[in-house]
C-alpha positions as CSV (number, residue, x, y, z in Angstrom):
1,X,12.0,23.5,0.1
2,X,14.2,20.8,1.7
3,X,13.4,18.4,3.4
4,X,9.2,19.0,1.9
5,X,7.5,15.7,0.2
6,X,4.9,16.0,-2.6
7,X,3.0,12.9,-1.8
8,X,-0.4,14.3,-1.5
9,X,-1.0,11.8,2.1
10,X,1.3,10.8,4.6
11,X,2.2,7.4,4.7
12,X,2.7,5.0,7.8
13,X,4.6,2.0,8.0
14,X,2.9,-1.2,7.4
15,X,4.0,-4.7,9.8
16,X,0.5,-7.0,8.1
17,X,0.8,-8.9,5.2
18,X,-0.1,-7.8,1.7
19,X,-1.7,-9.9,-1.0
20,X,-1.2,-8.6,-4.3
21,X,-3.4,-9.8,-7.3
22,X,-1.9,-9.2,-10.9
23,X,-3.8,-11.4,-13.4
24,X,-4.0,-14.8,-11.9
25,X,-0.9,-14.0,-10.0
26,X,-1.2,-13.7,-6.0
27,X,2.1,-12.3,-4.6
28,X,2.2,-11.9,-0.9
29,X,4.5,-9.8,0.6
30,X,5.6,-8.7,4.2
31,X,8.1,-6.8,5.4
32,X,8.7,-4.0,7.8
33,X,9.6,-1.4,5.5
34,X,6.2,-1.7,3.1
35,X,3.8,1.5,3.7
36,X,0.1,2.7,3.3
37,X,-1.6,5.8,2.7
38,X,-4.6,7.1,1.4
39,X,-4.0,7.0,-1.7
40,X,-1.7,4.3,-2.2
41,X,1.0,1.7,-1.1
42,X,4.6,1.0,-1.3
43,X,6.1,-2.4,-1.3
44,X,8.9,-3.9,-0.8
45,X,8.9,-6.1,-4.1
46,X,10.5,-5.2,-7.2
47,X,9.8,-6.0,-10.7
48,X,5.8,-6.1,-11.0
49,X,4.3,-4.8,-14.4
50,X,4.3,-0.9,-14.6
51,X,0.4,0.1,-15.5
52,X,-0.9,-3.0,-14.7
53,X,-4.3,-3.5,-12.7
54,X,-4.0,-4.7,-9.2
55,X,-6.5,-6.2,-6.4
56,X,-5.0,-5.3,-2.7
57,X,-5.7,-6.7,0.2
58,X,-4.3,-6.3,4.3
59,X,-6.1,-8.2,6.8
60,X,-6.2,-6.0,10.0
61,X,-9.2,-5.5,12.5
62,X,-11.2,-5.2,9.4
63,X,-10.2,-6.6,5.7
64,X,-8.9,-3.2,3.4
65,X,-9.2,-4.5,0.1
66,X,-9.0,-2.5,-3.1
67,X,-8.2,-2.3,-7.0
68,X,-5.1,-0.4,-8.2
69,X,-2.5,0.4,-10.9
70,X,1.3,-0.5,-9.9
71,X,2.8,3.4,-10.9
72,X,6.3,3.2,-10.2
73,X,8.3,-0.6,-10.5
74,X,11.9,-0.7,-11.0
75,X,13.4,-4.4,-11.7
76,X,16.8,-3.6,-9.8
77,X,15.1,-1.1,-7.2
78,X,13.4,-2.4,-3.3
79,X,10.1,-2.0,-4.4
80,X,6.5,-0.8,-6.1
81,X,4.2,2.2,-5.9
82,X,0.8,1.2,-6.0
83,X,-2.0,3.9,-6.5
84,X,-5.5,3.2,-5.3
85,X,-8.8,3.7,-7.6
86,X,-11.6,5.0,-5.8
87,X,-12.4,3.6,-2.9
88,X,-15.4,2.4,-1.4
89,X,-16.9,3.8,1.6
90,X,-16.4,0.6,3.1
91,X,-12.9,0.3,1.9
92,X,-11.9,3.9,3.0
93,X,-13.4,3.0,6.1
94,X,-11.4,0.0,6.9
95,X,-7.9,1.8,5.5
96,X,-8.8,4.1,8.2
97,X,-9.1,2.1,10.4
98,X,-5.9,0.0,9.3
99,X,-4.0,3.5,9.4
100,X,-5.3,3.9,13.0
101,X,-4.6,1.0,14.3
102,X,-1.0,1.8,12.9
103,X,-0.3,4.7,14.3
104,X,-1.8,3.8,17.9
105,X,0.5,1.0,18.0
106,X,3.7,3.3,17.5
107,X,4.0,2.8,14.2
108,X,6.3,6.0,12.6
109,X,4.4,8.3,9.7
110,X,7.1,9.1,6.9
């Protein structure tokens, strides 16, 4: 079907800061064009380790902060696909609330 997506959430743009831990590496990125769903994040940062482990955090009303697994990292592309593990029920429940705050403030779904 044109036009269809098979992410399995729909993804907001992000405008906070993300901290990104790979080993004893903290990366922070920001930039308009980063997004968040439910099950994951893109970033505007190429080049990070495909597989590896990763902590997350985005400070918003509430601090989201999770572990993931960077799927999807080209060196030469804008960016990274980062998959969530399962969250916490705290954790979902500040994503929510990040994705809320999001969308109240204008912020475009993709």
């Amino acid at each position: 079907m044109e036009g269809s997506s098979t992410r399995a959430f729909p993804r907001t743009l992000l405008d906070k800061p993300i901290e990104l831990q790979i080993g004893g590496d903290t990366i922070r990125v920001h930039h308009p064009a980063n997004n968040v769903s439910v099950g994951g994040l893109f970033v505007r940062h190429a080049g990070l380790p495909k597989g590896a482990s990763v902590r997350v955090r985005i400070v918003g009303r509430l601090v989201f902060e999770a572990h993931g697994r960077i799927r999807d990292s080209r060196p030469h592309e804008e960016g990274t696909g980062i998959s969530f593990t399962p969250l916490t029920e705290r954790n979902l429940e500040a994503l929510y609330d990040l994705i809320e705050d999001l969308t109240l403030r204008g912020l475009p779904s993709m």
